[in-house]
ZADO-1210 file (C-alpha; in nm, 4 decimals, padded with zeros to 6 digits):
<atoms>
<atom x="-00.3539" y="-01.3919" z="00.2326" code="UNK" pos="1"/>
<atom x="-00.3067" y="-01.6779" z="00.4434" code="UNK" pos="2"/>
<atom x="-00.5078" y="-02.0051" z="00.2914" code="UNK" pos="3"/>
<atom x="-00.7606" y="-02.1600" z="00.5284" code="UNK" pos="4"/>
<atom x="-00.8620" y="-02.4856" z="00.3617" code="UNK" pos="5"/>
<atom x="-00.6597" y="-02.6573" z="00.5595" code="UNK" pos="6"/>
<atom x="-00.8622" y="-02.5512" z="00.8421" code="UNK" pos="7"/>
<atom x="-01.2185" y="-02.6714" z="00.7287" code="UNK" pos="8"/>
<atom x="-01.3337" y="-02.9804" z="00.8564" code="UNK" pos="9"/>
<atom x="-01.6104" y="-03.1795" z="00.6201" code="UNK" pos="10"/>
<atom x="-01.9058" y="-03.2486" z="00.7605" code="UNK" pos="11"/>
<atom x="-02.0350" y="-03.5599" z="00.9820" code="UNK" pos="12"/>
<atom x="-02.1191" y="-03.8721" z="00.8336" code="UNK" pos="13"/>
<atom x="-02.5333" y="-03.9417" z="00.8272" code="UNK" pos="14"/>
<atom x="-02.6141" y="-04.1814" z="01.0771" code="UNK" pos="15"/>
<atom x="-02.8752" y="-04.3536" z="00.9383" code="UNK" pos="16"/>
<atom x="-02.6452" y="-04.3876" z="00.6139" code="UNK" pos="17"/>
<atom x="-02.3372" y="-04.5202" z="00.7931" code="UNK" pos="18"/>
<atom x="-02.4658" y="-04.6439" z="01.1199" code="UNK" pos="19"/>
<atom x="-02.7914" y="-04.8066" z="01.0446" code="UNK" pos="20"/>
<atom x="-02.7684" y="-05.0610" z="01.3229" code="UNK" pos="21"/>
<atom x="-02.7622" y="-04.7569" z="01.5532" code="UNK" pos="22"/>
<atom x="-03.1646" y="-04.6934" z="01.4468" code="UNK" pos="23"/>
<atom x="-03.2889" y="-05.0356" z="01.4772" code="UNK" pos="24"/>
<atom x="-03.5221" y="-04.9619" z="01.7657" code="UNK" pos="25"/>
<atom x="-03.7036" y="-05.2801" z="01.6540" code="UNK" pos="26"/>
<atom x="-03.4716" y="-05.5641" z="01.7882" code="UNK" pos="27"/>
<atom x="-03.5193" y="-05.4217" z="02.1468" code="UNK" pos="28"/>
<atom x="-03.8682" y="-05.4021" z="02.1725" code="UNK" pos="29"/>
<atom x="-03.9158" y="-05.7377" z="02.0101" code="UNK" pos="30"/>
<atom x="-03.7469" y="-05.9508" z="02.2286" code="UNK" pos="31"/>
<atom x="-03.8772" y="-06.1240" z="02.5278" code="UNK" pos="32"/>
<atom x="-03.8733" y="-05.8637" z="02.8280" code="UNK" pos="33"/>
<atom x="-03.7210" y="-06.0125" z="03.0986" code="UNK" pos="34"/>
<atom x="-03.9709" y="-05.8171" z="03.3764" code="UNK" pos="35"/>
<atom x="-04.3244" y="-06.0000" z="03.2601" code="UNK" pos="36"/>
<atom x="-04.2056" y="-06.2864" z="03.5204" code="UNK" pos="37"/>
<atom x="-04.2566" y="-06.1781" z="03.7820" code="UNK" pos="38"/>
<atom x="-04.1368" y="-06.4425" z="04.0346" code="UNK" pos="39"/>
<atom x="-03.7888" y="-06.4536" z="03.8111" code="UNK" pos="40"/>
<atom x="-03.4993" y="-06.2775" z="03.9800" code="UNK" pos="41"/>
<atom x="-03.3107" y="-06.1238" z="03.6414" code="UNK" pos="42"/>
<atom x="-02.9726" y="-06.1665" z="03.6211" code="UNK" pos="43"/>
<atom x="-02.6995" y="-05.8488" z="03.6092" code="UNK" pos="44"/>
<atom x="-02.6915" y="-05.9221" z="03.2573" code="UNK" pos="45"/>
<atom x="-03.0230" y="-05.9330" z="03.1802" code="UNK" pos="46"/>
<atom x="-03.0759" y="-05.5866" z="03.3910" code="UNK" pos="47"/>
<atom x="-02.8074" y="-05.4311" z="03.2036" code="UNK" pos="48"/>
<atom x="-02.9887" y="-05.5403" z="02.8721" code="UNK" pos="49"/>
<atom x="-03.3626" y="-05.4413" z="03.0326" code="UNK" pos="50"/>
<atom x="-03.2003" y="-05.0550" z="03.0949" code="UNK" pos="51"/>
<atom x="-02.9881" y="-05.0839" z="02.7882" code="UNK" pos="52"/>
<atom x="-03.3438" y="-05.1279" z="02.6066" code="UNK" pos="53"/>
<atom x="-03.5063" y="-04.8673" z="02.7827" code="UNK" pos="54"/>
<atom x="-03.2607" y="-04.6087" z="02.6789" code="UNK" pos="55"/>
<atom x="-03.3890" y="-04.3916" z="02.3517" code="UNK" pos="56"/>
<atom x="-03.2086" y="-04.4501" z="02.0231" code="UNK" pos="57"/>
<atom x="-03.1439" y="-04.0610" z="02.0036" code="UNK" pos="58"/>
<atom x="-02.9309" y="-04.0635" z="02.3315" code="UNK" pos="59"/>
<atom x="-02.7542" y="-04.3840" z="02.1779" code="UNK" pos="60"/>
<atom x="-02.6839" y="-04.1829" z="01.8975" code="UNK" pos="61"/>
<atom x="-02.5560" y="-03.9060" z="02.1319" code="UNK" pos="62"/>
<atom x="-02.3157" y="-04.1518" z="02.2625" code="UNK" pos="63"/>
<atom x="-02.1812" y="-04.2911" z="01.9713" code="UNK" pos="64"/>
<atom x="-02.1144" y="-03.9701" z="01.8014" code="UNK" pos="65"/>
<atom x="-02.0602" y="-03.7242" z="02.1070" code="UNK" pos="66"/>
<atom x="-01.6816" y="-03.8110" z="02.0553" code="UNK" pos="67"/>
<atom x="-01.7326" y="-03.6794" z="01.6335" code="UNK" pos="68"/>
<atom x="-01.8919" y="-03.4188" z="01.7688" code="UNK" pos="69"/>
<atom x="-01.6722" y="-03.2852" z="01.9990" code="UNK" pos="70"/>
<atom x="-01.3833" y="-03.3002" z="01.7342" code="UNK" pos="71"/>
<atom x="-01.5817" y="-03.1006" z="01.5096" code="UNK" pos="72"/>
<atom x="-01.6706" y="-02.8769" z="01.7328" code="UNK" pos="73"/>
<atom x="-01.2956" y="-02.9000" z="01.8468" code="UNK" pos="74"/>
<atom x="-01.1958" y="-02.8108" z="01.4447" code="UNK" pos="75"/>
<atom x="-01.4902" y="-02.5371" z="01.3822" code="UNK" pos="76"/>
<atom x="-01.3260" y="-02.3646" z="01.7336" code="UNK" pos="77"/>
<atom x="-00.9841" y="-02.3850" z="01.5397" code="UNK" pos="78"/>
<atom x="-01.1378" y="-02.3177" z="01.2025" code="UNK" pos="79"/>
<atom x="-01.3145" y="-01.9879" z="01.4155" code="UNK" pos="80"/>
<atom x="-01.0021" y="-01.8819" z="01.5859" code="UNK" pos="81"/>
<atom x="-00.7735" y="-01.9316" z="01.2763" code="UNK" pos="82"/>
<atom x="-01.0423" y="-01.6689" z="01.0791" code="UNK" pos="83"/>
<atom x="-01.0802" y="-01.4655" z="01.3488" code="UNK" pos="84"/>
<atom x="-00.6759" y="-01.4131" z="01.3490" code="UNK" pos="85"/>
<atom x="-00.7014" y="-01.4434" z="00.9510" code="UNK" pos="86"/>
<atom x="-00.9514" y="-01.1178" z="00.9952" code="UNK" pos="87"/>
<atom x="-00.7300" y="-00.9443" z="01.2553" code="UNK" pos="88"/>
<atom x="-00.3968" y="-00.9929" z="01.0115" code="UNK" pos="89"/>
<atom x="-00.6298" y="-00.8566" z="00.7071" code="UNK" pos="90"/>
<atom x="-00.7657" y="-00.5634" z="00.8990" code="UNK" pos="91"/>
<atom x="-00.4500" y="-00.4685" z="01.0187" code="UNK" pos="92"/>
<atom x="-00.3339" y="-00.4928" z="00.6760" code="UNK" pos="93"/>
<atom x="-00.6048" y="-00.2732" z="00.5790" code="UNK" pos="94"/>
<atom x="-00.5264" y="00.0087" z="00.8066" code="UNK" pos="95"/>
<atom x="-00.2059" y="-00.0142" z="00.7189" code="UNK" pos="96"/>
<atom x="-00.2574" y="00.0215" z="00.3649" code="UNK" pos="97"/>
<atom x="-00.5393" y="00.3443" z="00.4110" code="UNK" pos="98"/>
<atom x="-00.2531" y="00.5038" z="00.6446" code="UNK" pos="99"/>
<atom x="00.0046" y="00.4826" z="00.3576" code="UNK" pos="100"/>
<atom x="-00.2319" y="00.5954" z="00.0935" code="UNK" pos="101"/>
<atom x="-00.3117" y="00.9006" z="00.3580" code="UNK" pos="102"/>
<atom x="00.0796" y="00.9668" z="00.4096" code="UNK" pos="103"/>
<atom x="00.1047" y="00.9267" z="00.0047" code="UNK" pos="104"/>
<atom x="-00.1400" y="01.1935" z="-00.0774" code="UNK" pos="105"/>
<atom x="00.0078" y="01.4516" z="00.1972" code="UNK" pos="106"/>
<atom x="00.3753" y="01.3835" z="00.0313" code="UNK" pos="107"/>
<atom x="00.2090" y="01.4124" z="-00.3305" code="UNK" pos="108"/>
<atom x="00.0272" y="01.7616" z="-00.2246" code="UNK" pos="109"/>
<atom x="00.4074" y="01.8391" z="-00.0708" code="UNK" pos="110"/>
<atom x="00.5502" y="01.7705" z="-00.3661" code="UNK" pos="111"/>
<atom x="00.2880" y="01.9177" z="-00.5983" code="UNK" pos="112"/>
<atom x="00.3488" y="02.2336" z="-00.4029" code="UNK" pos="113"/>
<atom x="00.7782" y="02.2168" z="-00.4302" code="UNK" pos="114"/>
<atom x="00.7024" y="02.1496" z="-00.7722" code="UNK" pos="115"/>
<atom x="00.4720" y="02.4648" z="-00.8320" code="UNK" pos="116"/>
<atom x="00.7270" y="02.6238" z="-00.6063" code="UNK" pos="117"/>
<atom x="01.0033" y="02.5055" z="-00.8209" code="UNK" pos="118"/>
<atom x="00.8282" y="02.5794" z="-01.1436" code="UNK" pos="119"/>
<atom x="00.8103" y="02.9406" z="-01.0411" code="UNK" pos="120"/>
<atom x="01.2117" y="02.9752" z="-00.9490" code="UNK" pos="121"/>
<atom x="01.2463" y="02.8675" z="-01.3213" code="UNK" pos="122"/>
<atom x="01.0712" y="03.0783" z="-01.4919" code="UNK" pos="123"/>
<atom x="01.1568" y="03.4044" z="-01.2602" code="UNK" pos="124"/>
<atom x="01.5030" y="03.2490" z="-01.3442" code="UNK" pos="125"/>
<atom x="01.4617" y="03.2287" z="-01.7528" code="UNK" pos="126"/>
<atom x="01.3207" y="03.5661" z="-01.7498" code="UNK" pos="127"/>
<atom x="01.5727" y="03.6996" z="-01.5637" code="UNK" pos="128"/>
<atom x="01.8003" y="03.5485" z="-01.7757" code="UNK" pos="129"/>
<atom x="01.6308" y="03.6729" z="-02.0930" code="UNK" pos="130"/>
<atom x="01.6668" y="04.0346" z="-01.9214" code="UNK" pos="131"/>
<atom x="02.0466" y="03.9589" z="-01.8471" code="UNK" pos="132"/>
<atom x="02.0901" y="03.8083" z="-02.2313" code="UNK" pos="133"/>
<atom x="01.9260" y="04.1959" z="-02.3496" code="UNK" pos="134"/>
<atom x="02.1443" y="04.3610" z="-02.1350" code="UNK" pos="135"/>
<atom x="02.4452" y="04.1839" z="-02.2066" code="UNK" pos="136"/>
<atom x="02.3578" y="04.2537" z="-02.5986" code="UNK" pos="137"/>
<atom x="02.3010" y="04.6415" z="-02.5163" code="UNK" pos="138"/>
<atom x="02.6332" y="04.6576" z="-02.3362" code="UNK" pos="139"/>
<atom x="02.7957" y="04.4449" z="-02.6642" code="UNK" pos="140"/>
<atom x="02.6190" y="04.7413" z="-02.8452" code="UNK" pos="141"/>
<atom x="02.7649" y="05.0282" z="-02.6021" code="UNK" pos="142"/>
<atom x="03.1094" y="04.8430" z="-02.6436" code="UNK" pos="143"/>
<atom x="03.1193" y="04.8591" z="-03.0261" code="UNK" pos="144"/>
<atom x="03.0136" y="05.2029" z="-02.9962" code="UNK" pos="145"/>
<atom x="03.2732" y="05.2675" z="-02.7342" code="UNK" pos="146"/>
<atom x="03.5376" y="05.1213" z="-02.9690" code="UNK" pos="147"/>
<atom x="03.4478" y="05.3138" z="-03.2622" code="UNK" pos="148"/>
<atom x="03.4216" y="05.6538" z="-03.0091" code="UNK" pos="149"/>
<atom x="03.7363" y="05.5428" z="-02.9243" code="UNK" pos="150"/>
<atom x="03.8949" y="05.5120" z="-03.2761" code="UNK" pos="151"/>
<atom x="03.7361" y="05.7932" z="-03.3897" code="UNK" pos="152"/>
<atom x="03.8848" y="06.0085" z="-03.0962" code="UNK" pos="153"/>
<atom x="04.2327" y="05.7936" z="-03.1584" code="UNK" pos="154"/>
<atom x="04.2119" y="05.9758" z="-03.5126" code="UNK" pos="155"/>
<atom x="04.0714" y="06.3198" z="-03.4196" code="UNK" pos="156"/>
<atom x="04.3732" y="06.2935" z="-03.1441" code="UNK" pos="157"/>
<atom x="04.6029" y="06.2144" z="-03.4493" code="UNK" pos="158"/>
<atom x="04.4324" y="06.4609" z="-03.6869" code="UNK" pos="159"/>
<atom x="04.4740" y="06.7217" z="-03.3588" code="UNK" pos="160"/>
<atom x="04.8066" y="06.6217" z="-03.3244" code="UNK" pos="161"/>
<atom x="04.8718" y="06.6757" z="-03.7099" code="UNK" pos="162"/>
<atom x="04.7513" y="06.9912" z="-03.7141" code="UNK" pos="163"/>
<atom x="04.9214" y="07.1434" z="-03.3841" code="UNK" pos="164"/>
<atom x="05.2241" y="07.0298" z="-03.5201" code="UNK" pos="165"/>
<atom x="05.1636" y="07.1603" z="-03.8590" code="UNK" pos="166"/>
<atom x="05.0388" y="07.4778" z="-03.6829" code="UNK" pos="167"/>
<atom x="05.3881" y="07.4717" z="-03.5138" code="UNK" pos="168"/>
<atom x="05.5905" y="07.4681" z="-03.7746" code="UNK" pos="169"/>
<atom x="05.3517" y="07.7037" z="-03.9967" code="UNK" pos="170"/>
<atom x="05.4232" y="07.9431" z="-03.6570" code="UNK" pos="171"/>
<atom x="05.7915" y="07.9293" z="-03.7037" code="UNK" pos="172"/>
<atom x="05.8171" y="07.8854" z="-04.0798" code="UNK" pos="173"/>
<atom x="05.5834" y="08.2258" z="-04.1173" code="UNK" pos="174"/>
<atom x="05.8658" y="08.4490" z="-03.9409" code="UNK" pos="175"/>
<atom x="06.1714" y="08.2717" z="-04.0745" code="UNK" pos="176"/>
<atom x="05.9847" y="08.3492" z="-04.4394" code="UNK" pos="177"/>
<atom x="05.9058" y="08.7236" z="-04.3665" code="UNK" pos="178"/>
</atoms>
């Protein structure tokens, strides 16, 4: 945030504190007015001083300080303009802000939905691999079984084998004997 105490102007000094011969409306109206002779022709001068006195302290004051107050008024436009802009930056900033907090919260829902989405594929993917780690043990089980079907036909093959060679030479032993 931009800092705008550089921009405030203090206020005007107090006339009557810092001016006071400004509000002496005394010395003019005690003097000796120059227009009660009338058969005296007044001088430039003295004319300038007779409407000089006739002119109210408050538009003297105007005129000493109209130059104070225009660079005040000068520095409150700035100090005006450089909040105004100071606003504009901050409310643009603001916007900005709500419209990534919006875009935040569509990408969270987005992601809380891949993630639920996700979450399912794993556990359709552990059960089937439970089912797979079953079957694989039933067909470990149907292999053993196999194997000892097989060995147990290897020896009924041998035991057949014995015994139709046995039964061969029983078959040719019984007429060589009778």
């Amino acid at each position: 945030m931009a800092n705008i105490k550089s921009f405030i102007v203090p206020p005007p000094d107090d006339p009557a504190i810092n001016h006071p011969e400004n509000l002496e409306s005394g010395k003019y109206l005690s003097q000796w007015l120059p227009f009660s002779q009338p058969e005296r022709q007044l001088s430039e001068e003295e004319l300038e001083a007779l409407h000089e006195a006739m002119i109210p302290d408050s538009i003297r004051l105007i005129k000493h300080f109209e130059p104070k107050f225009q660079a005040q008024h000068a520095a409150l436009v700035q100090q005006v303009e450089a909040i105004e802009k100071i606003a504009q930056s901050a409310t643009l900033h603001a916007d900005q802000a709500v419209e990534q907090t919006n875009a935040s919260k569509e990408k969270l829902a987005l992601f809380k939905e891949q993630v639920e989405s996700l979450s399912s594929i794993a556990q359709d993917a552990k059960s089937q691999a439970i089912s797979a780690c079953k079957e694989l043990d039933i067909m470990k089980q149907q292999l053993a079984f196999a194997k000892s079907e097989a060995e147990s036909a290897k020896k009924d093959a041998v035991f057949a084998k014995f015994t139709s060679v046995l039964a061969i030479i029983i078959s040719i032993m019984i007429p060589l004997l009778t």
